[in-house]
N, CA, C and O atoms as CSV, one atom per row, in Angstrom:
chain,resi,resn,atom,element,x,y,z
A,1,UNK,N,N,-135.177,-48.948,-68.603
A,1,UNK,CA,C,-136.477,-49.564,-68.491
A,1,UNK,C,C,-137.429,-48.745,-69.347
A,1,UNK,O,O,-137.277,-47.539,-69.546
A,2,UNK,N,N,-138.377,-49.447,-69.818
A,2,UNK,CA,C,-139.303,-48.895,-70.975
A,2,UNK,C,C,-140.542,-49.417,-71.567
A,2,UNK,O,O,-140.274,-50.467,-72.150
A,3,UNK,N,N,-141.485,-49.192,-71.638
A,3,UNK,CA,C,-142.652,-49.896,-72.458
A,3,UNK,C,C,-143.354,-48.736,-72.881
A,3,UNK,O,O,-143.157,-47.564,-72.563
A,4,UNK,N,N,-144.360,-49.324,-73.788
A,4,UNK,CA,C,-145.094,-48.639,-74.877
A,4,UNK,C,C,-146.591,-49.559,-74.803
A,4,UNK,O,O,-146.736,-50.765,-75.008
A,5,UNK,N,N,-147.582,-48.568,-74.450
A,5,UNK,CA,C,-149.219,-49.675,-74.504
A,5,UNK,C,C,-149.971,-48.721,-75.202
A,5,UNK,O,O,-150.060,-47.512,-74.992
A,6,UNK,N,N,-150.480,-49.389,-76.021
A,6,UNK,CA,C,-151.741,-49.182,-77.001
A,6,UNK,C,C,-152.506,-48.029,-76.064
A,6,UNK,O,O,-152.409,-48.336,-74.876
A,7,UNK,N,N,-153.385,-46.541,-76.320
A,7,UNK,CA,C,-154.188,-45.997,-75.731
A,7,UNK,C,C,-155.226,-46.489,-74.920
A,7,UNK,O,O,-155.699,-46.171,-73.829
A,8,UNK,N,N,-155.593,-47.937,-76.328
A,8,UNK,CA,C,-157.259,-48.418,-75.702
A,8,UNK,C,C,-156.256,-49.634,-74.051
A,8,UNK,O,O,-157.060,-49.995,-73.191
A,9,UNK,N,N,-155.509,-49.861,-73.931
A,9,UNK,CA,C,-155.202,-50.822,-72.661
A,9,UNK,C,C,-154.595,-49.899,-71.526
A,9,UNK,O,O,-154.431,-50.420,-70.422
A,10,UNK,N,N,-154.223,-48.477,-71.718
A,10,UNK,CA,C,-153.943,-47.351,-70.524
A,10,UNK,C,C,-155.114,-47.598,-69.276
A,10,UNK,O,O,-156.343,-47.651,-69.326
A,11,UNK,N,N,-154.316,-47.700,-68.344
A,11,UNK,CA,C,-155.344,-47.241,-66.895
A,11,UNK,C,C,-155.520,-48.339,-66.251
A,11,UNK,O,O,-156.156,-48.226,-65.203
A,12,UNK,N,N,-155.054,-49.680,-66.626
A,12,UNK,CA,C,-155.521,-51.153,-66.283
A,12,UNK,C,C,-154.620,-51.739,-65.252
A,12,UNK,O,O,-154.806,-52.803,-64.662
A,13,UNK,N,N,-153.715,-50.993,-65.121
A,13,UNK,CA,C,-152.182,-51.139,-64.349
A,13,UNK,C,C,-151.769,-52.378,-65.286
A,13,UNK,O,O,-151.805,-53.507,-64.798
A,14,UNK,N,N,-151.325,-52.165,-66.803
A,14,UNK,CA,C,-150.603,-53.155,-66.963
A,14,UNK,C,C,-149.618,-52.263,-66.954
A,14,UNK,O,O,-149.190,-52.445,-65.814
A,15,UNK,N,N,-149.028,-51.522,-67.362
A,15,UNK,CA,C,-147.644,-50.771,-66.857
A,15,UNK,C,C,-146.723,-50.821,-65.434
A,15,UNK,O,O,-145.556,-51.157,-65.233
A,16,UNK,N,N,-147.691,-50.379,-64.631
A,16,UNK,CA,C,-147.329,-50.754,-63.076
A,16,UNK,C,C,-147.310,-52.059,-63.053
A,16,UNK,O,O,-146.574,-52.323,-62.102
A,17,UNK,N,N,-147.710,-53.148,-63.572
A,17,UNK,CA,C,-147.846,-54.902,-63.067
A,17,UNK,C,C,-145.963,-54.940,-63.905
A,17,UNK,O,O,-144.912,-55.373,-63.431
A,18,UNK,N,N,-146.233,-54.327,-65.169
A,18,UNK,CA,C,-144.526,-55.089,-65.772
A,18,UNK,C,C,-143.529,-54.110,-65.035
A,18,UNK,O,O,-142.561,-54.625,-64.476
A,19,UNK,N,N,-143.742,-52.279,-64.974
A,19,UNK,CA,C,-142.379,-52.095,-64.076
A,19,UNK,C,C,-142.254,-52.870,-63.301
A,19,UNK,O,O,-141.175,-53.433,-63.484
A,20,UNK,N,N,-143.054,-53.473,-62.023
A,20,UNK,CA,C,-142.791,-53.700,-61.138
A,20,UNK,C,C,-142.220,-55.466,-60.496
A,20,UNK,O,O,-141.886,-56.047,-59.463
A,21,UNK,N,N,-142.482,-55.748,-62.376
A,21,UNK,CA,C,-141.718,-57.117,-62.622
A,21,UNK,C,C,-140.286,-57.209,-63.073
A,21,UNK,O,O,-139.365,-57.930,-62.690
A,22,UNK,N,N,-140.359,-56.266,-64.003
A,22,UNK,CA,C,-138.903,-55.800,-64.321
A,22,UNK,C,C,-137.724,-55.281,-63.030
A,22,UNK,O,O,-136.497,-55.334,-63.102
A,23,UNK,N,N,-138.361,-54.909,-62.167
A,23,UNK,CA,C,-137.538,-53.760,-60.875
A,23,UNK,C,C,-137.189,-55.177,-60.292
A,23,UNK,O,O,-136.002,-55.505,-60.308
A,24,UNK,N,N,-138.250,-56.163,-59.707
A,24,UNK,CA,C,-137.985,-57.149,-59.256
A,24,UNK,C,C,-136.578,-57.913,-60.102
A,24,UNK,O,O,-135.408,-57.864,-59.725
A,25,UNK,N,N,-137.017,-58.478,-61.109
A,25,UNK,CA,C,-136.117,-59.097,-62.280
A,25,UNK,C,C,-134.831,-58.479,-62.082
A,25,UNK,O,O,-133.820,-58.984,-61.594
A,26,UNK,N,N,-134.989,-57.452,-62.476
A,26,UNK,CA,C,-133.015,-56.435,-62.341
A,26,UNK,C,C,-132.655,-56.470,-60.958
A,26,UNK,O,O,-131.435,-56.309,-60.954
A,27,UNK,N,N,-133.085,-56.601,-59.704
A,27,UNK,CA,C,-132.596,-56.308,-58.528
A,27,UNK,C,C,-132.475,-57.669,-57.579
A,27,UNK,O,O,-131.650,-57.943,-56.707
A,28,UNK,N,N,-133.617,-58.417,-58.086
A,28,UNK,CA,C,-133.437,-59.875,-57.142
A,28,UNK,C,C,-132.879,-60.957,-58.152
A,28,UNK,O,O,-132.267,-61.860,-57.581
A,29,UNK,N,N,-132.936,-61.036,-59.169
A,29,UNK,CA,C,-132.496,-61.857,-59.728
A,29,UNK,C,C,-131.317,-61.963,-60.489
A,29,UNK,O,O,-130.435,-62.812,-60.358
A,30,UNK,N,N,-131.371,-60.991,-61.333
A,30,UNK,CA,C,-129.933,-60.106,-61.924
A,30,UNK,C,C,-128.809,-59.798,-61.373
A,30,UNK,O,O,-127.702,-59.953,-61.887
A,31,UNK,N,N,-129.143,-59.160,-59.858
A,31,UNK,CA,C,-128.295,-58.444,-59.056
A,31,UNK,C,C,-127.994,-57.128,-59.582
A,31,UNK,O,O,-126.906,-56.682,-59.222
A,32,UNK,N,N,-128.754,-56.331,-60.417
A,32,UNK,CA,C,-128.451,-55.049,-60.842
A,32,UNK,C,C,-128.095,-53.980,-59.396
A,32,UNK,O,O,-128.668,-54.087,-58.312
A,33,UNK,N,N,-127.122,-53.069,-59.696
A,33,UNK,CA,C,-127.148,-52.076,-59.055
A,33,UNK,C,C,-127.943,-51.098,-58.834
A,33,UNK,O,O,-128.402,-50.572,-57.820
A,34,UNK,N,N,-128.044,-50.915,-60.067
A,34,UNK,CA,C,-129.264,-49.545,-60.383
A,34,UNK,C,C,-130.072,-49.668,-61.731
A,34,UNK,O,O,-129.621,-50.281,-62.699
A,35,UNK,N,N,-131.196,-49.096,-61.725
A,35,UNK,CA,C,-132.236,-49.058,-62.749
A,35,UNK,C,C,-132.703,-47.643,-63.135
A,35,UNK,O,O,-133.364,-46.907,-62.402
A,36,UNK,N,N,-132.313,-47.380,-64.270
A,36,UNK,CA,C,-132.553,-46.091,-65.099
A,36,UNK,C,C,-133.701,-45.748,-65.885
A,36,UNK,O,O,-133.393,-46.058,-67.035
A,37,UNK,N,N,-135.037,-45.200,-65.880
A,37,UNK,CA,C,-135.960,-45.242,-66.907
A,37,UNK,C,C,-136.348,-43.678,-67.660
A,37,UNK,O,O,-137.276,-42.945,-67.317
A,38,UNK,N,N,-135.417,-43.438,-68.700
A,38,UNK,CA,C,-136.010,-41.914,-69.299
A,38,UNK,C,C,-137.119,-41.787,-70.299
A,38,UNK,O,O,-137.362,-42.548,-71.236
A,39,UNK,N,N,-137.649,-40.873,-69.999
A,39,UNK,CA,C,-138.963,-40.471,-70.679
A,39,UNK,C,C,-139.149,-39.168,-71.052
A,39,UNK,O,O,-138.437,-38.199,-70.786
A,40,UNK,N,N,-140.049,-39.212,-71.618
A,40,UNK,CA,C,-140.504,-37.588,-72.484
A,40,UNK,C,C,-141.064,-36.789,-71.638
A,40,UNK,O,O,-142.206,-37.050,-71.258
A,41,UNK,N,N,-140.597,-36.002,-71.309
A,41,UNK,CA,C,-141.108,-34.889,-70.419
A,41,UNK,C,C,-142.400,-34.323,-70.395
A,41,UNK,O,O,-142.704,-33.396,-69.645
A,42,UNK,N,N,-143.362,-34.998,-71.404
A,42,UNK,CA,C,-144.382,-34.066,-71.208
A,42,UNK,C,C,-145.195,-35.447,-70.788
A,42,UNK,O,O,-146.390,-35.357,-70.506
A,43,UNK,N,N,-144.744,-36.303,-70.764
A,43,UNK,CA,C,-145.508,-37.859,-70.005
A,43,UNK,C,C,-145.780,-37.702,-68.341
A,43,UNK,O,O,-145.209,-38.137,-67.341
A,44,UNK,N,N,-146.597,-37.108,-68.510
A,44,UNK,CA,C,-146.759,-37.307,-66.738
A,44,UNK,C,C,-147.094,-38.315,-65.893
A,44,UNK,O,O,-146.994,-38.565,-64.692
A,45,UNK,N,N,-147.664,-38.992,-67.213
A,45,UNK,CA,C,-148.435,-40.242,-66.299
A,45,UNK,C,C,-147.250,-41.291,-66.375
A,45,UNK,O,O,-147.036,-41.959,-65.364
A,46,UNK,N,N,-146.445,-41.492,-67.527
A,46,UNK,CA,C,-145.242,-42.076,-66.635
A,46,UNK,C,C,-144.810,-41.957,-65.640
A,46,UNK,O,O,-144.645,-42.935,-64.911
A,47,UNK,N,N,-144.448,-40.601,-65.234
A,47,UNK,CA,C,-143.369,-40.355,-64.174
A,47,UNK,C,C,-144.018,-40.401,-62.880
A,47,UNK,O,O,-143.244,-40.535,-61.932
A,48,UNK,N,N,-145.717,-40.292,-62.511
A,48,UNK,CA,C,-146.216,-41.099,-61.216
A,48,UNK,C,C,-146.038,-42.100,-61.021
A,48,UNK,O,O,-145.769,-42.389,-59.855
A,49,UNK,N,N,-146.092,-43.321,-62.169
A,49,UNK,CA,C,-145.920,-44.548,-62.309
A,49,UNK,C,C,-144.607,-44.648,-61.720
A,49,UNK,O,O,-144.353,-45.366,-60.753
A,50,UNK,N,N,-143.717,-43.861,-62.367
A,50,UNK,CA,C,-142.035,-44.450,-61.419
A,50,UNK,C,C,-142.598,-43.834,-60.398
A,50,UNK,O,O,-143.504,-44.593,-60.056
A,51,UNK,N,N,-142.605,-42.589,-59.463
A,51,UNK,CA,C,-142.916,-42.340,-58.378
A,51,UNK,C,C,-143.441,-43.009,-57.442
A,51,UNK,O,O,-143.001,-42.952,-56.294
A,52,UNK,N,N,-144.759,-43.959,-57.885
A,52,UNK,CA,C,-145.735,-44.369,-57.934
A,52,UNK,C,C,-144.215,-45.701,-57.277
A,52,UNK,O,O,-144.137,-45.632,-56.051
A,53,UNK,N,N,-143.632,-46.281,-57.622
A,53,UNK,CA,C,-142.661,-47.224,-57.863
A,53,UNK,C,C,-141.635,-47.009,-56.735
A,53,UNK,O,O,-140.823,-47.737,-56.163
A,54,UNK,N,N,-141.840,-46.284,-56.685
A,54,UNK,CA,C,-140.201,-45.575,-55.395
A,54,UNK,C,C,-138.858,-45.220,-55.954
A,54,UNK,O,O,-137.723,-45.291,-55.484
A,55,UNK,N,N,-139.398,-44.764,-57.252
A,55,UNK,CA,C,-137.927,-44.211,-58.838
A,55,UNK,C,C,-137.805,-43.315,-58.212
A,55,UNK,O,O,-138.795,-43.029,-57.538
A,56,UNK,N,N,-136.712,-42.501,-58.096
A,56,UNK,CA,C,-136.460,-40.926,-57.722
A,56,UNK,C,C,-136.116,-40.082,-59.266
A,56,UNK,O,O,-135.291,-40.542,-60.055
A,57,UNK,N,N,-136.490,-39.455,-59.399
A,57,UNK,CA,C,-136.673,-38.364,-59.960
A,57,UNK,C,C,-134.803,-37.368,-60.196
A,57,UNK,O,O,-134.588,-36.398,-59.470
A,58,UNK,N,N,-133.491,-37.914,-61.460
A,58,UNK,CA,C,-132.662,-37.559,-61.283
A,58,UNK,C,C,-132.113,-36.455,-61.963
A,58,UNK,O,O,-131.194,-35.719,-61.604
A,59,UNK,N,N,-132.974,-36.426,-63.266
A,59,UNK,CA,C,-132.217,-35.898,-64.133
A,59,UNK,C,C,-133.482,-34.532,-64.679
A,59,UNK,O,O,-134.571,-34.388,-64.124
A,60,UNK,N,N,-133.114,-33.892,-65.550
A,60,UNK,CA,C,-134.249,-32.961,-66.291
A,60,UNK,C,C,-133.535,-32.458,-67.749
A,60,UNK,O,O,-133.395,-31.241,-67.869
A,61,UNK,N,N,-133.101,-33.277,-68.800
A,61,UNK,CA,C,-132.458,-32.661,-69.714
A,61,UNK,C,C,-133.423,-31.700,-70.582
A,61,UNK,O,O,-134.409,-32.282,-71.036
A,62,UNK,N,N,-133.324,-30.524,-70.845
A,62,UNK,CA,C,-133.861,-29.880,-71.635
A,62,UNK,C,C,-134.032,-29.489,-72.801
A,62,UNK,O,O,-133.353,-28.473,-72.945
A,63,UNK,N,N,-134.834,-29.862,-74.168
A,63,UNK,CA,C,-134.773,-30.001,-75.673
A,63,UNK,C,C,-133.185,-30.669,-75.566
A,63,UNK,O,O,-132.146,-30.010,-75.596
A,64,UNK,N,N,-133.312,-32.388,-75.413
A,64,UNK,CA,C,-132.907,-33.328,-75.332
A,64,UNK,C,C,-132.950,-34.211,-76.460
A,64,UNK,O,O,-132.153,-35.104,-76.743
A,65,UNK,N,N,-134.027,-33.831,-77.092
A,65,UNK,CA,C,-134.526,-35.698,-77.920
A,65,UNK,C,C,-135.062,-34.410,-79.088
A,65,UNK,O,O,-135.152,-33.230,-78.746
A,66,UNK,N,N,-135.387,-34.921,-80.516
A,66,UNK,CA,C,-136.496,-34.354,-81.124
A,66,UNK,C,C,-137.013,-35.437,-81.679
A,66,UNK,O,O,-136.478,-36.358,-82.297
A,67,UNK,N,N,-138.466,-35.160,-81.298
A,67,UNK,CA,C,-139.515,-36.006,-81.392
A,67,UNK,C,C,-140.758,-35.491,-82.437
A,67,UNK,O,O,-141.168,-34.330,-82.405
A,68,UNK,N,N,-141.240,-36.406,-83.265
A,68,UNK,CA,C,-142.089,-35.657,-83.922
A,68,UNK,C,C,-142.020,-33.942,-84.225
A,68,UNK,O,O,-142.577,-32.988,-83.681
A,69,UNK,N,N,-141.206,-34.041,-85.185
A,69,UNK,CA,C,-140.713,-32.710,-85.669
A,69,UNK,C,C,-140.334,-31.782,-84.761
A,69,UNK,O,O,-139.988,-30.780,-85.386
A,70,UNK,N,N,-140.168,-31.528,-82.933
A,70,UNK,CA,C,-139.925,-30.676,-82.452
A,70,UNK,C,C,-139.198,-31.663,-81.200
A,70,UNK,O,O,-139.385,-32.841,-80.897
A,71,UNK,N,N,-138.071,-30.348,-80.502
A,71,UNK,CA,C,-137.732,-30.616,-79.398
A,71,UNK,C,C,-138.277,-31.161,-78.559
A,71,UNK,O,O,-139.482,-30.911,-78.608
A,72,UNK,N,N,-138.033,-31.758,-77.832
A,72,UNK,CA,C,-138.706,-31.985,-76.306
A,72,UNK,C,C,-137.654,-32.473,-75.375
A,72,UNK,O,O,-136.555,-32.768,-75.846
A,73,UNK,N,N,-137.962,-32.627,-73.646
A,73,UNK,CA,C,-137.598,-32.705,-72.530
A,73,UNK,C,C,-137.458,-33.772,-72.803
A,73,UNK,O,O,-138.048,-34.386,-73.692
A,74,UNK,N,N,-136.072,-34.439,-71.559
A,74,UNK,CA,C,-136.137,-35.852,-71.024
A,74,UNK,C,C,-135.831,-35.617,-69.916
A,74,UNK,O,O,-134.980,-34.826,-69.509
A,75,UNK,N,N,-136.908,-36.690,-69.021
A,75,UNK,CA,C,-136.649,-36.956,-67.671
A,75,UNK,C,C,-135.846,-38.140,-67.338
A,75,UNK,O,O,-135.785,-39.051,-68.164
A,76,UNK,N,N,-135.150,-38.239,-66.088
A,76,UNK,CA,C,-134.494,-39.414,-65.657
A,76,UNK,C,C,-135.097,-39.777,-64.723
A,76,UNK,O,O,-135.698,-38.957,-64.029
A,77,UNK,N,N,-135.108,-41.222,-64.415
A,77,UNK,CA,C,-135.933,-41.485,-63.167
A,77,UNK,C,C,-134.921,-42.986,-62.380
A,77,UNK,O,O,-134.619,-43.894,-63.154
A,78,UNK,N,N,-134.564,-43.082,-61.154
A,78,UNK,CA,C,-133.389,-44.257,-61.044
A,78,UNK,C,C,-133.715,-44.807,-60.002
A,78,UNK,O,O,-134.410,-44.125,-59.248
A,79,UNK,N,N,-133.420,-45.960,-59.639
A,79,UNK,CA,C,-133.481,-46.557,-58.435
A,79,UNK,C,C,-132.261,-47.738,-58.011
A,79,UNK,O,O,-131.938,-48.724,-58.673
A,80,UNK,N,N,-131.763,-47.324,-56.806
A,80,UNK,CA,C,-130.557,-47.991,-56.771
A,80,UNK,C,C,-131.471,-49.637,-55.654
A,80,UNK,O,O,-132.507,-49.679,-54.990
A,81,UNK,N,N,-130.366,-50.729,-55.985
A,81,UNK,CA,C,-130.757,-51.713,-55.464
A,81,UNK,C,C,-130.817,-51.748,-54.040
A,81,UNK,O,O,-131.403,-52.765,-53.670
A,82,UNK,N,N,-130.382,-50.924,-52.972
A,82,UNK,CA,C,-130.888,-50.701,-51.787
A,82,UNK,C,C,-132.403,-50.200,-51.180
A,82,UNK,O,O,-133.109,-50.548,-50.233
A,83,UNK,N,N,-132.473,-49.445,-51.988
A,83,UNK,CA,C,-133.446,-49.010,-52.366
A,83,UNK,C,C,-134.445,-49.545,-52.468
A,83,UNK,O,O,-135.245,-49.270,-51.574
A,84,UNK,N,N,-134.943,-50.580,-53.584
A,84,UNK,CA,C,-135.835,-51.422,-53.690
A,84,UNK,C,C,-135.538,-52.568,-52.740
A,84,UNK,O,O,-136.419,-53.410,-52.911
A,85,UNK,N,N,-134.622,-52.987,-51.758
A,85,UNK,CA,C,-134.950,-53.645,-50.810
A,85,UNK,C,C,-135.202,-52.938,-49.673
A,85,UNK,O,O,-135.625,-53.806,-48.909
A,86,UNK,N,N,-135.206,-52.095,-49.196
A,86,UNK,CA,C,-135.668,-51.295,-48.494
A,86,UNK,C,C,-137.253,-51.167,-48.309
A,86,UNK,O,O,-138.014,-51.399,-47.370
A,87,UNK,N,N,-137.416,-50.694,-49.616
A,87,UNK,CA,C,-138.925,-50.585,-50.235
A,87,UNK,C,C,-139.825,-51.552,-49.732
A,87,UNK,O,O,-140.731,-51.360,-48.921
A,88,UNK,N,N,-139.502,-52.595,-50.276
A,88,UNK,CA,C,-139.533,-54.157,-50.564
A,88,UNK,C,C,-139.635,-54.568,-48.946
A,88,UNK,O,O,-140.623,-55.300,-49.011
A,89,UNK,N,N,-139.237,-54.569,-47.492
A,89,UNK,CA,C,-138.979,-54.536,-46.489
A,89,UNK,C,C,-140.292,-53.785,-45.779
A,89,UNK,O,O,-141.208,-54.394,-45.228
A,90,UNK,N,N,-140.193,-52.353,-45.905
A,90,UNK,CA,C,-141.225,-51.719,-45.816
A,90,UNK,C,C,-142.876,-52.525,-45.728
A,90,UNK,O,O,-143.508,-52.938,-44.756
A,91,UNK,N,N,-143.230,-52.513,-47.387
A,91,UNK,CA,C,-144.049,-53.302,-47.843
A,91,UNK,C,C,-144.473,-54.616,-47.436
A,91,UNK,O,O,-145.632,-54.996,-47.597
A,92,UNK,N,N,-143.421,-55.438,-46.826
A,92,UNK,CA,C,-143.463,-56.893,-46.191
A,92,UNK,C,C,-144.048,-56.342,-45.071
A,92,UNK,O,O,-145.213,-56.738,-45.117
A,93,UNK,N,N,-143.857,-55.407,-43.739
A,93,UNK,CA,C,-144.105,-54.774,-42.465
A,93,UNK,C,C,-145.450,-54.472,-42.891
A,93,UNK,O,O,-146.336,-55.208,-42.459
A,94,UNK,N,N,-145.790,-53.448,-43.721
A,94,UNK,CA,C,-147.425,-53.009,-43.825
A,94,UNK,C,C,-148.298,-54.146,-44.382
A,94,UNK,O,O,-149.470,-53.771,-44.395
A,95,UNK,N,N,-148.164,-55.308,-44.815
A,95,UNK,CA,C,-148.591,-55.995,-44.867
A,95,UNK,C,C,-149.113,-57.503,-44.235
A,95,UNK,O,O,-150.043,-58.287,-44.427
A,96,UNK,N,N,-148.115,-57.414,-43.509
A,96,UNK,CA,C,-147.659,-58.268,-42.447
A,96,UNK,C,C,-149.341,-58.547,-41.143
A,96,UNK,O,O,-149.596,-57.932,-40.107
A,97,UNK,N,N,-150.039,-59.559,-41.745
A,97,UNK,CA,C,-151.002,-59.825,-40.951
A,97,UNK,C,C,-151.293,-59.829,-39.600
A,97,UNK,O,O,-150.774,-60.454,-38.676
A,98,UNK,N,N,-152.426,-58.839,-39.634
A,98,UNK,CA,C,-151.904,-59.180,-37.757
A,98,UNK,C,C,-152.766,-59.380,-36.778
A,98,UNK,O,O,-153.931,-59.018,-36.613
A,99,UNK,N,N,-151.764,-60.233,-35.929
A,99,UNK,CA,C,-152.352,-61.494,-34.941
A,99,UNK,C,C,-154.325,-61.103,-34.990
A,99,UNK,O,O,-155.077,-60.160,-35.236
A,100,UNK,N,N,-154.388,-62.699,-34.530
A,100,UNK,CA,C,-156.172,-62.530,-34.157
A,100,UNK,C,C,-156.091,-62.102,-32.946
A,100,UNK,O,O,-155.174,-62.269,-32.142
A,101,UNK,N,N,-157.556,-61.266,-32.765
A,101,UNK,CA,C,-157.366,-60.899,-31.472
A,101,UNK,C,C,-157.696,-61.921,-30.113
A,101,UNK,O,O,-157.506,-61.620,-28.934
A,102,UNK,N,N,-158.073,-62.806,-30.475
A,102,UNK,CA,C,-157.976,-64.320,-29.621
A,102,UNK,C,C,-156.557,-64.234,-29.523
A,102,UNK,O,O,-156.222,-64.907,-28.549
A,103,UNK,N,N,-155.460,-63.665,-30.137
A,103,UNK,CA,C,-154.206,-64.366,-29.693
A,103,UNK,C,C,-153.581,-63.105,-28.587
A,103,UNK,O,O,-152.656,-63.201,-27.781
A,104,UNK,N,N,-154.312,-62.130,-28.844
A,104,UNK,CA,C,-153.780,-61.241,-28.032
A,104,UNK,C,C,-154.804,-61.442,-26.597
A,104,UNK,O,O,-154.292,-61.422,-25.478
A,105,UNK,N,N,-155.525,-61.535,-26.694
A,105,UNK,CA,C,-156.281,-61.865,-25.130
A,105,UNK,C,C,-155.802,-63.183,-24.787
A,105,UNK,O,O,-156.046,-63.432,-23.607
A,106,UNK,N,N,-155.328,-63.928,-25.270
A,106,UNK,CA,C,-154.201,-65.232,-24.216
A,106,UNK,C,C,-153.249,-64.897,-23.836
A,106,UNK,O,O,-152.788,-65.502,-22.868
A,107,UNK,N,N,-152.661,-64.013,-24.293
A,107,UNK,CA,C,-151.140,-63.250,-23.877
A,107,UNK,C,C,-151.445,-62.661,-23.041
A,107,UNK,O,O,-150.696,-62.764,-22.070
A,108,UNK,N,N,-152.652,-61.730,-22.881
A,108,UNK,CA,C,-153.285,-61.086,-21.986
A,108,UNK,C,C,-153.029,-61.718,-21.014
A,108,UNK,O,O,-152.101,-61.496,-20.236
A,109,UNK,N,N,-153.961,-62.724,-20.943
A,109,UNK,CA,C,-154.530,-63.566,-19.566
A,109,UNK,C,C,-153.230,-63.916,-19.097
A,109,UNK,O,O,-153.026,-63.693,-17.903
A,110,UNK,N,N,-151.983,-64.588,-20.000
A,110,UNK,CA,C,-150.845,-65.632,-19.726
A,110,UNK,C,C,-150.084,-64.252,-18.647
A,110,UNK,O,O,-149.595,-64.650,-17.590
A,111,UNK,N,N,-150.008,-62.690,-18.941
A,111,UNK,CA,C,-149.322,-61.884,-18.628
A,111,UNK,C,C,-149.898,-61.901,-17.131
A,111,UNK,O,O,-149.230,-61.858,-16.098
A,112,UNK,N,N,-151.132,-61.966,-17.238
A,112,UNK,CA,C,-151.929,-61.509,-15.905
A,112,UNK,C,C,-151.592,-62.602,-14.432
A,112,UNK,O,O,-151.426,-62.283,-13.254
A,113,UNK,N,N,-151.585,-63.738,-14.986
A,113,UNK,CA,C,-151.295,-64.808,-14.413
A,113,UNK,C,C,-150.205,-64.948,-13.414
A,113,UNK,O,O,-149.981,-66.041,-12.893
């Protein structure tokens, strides 16, 4: 998994809106097992974004890649498809509207009865 955004469109959550279309895409629709996203180690603000995501954090290769004339780090970041239904589960529960409180004072009364 991977994208690249212009400086001036950073901060808008379009990054977080497509991982989190892509994670969907590979896991509910695909049936992927697992989802892999490596990055440059000195990207931090990627790697909240997976965090940010429920990616775990797998790998740490060290002067890995050379990039613009010098070494640099790669991080691994993965998420297995249990995982994101799990997540996904979670998220349905904390969101999960709840009752009016008119519905809980009839239950009330119905209990009292």
């Amino acid at each position: 998994m991977g994208y690249v955004f212009h400086p001036d469109h950073a901060g808008h959550g379009y990054a977080t809106e497509a991982s989190r279309a892509l994670l969907k895409l590979g896991f509910e629709e695909l049936r992927l097992h697992r989802i892999q996203a490596e990055l440059n180690g000195r990207n931090t603000a990627s790697a909240r974004l997976l965090e940010r995501l429920g990616m775990r954090r797998e790998g740490h290769l060290r002067e890995s890649a050379f990039l613009d004339g010098e070494w640099s780090d790669e991080v691994i970041y993965a998420m297995l498809a249990r995982e994101w239904r799990d997540r996904q589960e979670e998220r349905a529960r904390r969101e999960k509207p709840a009752r009016p409180a008119k519905w809980a004072r009839q239950e009330e009364r119905g209990r009292q009865r």
